[in-house]
Structure formats: C-alpha cells, structure tokens
N, C-alpha and C positions, 0 to 999 in steps of 0.2 A: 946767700945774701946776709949781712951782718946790719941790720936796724935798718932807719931812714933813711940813714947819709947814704947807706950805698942804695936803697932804693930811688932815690935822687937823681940817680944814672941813669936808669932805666925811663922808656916813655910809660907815664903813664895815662889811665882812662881819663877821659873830662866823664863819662856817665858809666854808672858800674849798675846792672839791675842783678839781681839776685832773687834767686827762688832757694828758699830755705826750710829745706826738707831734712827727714831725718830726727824730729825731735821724737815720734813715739816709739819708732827702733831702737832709742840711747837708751831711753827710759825701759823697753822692755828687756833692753841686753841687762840692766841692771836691777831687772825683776822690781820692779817702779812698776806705779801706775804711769799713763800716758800726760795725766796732767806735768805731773813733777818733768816730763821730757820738755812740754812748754814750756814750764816755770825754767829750766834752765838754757832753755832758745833765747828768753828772754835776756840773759846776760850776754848770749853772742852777739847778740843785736845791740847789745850797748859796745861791748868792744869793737864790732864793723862800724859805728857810727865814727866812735873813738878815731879810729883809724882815719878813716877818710876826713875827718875835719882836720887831724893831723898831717894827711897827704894833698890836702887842697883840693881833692875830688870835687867839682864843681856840682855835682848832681849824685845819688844815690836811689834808687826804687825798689822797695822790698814788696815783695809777693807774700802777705801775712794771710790771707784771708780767700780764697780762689771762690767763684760763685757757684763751683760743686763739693764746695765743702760741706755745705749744708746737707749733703749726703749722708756724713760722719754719722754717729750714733751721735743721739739728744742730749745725752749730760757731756757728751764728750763737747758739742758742740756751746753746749749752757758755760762748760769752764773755760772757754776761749774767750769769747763775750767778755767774760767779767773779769779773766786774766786781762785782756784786751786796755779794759777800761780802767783799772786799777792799774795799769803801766803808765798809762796815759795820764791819771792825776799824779802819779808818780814822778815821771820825768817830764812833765813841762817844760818847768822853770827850768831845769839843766840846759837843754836843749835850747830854748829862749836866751839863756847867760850865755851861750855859745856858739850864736848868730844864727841860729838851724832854721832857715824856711819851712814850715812841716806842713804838708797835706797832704788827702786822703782823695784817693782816685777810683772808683766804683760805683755799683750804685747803692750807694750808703741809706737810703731810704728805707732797706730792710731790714733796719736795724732797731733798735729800739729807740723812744724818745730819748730817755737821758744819756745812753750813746751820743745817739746824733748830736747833741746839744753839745757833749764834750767834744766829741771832732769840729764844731766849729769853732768852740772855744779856742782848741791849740791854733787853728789856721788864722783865726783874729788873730791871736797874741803877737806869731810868729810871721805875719804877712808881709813887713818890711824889714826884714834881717836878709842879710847879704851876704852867709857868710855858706855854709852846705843847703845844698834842695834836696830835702828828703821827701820822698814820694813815698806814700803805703799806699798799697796796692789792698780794699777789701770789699768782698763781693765784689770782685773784680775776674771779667774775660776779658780776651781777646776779641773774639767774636761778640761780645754784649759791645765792645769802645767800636768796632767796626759798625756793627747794625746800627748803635747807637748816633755814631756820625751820619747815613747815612740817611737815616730818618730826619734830623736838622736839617739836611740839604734840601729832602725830599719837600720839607715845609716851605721851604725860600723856591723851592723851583714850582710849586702850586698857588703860594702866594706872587705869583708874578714878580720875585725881585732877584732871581737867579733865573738863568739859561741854562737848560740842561745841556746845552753845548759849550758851555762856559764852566761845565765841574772838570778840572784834571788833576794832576797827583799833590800838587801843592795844595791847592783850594781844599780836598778831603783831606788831608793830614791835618788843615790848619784847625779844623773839629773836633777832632782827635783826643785822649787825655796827652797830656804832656805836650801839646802841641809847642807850648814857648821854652820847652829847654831840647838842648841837640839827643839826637838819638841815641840810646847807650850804644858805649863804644865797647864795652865788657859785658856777656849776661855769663853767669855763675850760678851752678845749680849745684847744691852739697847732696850727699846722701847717696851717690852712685845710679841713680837714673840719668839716663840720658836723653829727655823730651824736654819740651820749653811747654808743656802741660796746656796750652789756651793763654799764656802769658805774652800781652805786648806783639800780638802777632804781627802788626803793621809795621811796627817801632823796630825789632829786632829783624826785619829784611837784608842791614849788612853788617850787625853785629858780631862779634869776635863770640864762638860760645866756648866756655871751660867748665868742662865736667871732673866732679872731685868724690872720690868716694867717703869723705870725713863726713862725720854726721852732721848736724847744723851745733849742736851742742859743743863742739870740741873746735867748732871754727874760729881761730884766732888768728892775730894778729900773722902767726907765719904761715897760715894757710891762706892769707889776704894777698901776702907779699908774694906767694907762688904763683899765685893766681893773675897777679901785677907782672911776673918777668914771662912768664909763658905769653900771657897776652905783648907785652914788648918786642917779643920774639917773633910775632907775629907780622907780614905782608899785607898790609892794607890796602886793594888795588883799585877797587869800586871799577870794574868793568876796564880796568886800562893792562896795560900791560908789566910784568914786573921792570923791565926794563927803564917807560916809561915811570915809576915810583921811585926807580932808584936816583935817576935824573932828577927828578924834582927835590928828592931830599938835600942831592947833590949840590942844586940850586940854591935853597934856603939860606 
C-alpha cells in the first residue's frame, strides 16, 4: 500500500478497539526502564489517533488501563497515573481543535480525586465535537461492563419498571459502555499475544480480531494500514452464508 489514496480502496473499519501491549518489553529490549516504554506508548497513541481522524474512522477504543492492572507493582502503577494525567493536560486542546469526542469508560471512581476531576474535564470540553469517538478504556473489564449492566437492570426489574421477561439482547447491550456507537468492526492487539485479555467482551462477539507481533511503541502509521487491508480482506457474514454476502455486495 503506498499512503492514504490507496488505502482509500480498501473497506475500511467505522470502529477500530485496540489493546496496546507491548510498551515494557520495548523498553526492556532497550535496557530502559518500563516507565520510558509508556512514555513512548504514548507517542503511538498520538500517531493511531492521527491516523484515524485522517481515515475518518468513526470510533476508536483504546485499552490504556485493564482493572487487573492494579496488580502491577506500586511505582510501576504510581507512574501510569501520572503519565496518565500529564497526557491528558497535555493533549486536550489538540484533540478539542480536532473535533475528537473523548471519553473514558470504566470504573473511574478508583482513581484519585484530581484524576477524576480531569477525565471530566476532557469529556465536558469535547462532548459536542463530531468529528472521531475516542473511547479509553480505564479500570476497565469486560466482565466488570457485563456485571455492571446487569445490576442496572436487576434495579428496574425490583423497582417494578422492568419485566424480567421483557430483558433480551438489545435491551442489555443498550446498558452496556459504548452502547450509542456500533460495535468495533476491527480489535487489534500489538505485542504478539493473542487473547482479547477481559476487553469489550460483549462488544467484540463478531469483531474482525488482528494479531501483530510489533510492540505498541513501534506501531505506526504502516502497521495501522496492515491492519486496515487484512481486515478488508476479510468476509464479513454474521451467521449468513458467504454466498449470501457476496449477493448483497453484489446488490449495493
């Protein structure tokens, strides 16, 4: 592929989620401490935004923060926080100048006051911009946005305003994080693992997943675009037949 124009060709995602692994193996391959592998995750994360506001990606969802991270060791976990938060008074206004919808999906409450304060700051600022939906993902599971829903419902079906015979797949998804944007059509995990770790478990049911062994540090712009034609290449059938897909393209 040679730039945009010919990426152009290709079908791309409306929703790309991403787990971005990989930053404290860059950092140890280069006898670094683990922090400096974050400090340079962080630039990848600016060029993947780059990207997709450039591709007109309708949605993005980054996996920055998993709610078994907290497992980490203590300083390693102290320098995330505050890398976190220094990113964050950092590229606001960018992101703001660049129509970026930004919010934060987990349960943020276990975080410190002047965190919190700043994650609602960006999501005020950026609440009417129309132009990419960037989702982070911190202290965030799968299973926490499942249970999580779950218990919502269980409160409407106790308070007598829901029917436990009235919850089906729609009505639970509509709980859900991300419920108002489409499901990602791409998830993308760098670093050469290949789980979706507790991430989006509901959301990512008929997701396209691509596994890359680049670290998250070294993910750029043509590692984005690989990731775009593979997924293109891709048969999208949702229970039908390929026959049935080809017909309907056919149609279009």
């Amino acid at each position: 592929m040679d730039g945009l124009s010919d990426m152009r060709k290709i079908q791309l995602p409306r929703h790309v989620a991403i787990i971005m692994d990989g930053n404290g193996r860059w950092a140890a391959r280069r006898h670094m401490p683990r922090h400096l592998g974050h400090r340079a995750g962080v630039k990848a994360t600016r060029r993947v935004i780059e990207c997709c506001i450039n591709d007109k990606i309708k949605a993005l969802t980054l996996f920055a923060f998993s709610s078994e991270n907290w497992r980490r060791p203590e300083q390693e976990v102290g320098q995330l926080m505050e890398l976190f938060l220094s990113t964050l008074q950092r590229e606001v206004r960018s992101l703001h100048q660049h129509h970026v919808r930004t919010r934060f999906i987990g349960d943020c409450g276990a975080f410190s006051d002047k965190l919190q304060a700043q994650l609602r700051q960006v999501e005020e600022l950026t609440r009417e911009n129309a132009g990419l939906n960037l989702n982070v993902a911190i202290n965030y599971g799968g299973r926490w946005d499942i249970a999580d829903a779950a218990r919502r419902i269980a409160e409407r079906v106790e308070a007598g305003t829901l029917r436990a015979a009235d919850v089906t797949v729609e009505s639970f998804a509509a709980e859900l994080s991300l419920a108002d944007v489409p499901e990602p059509d791409l998830f993308i995990r760098t670093g050469g693992e290949q789980r979706i770790s507790n991430f989006l478990l509901w959301q990512l049911a008929y997701t396209e997943l691509y596994f890359t062994d680049c670290l998250w540090p070294d993910f750029d712009k043509a590692a984005l675009d690989a990731a775009f034609e593979a997924y293109s290449g891709r048969q999208r059938r949702f229970g039908r037949t390929g026959d049935q897909v080809a017909q309907q393209r056919h149609n279009a």
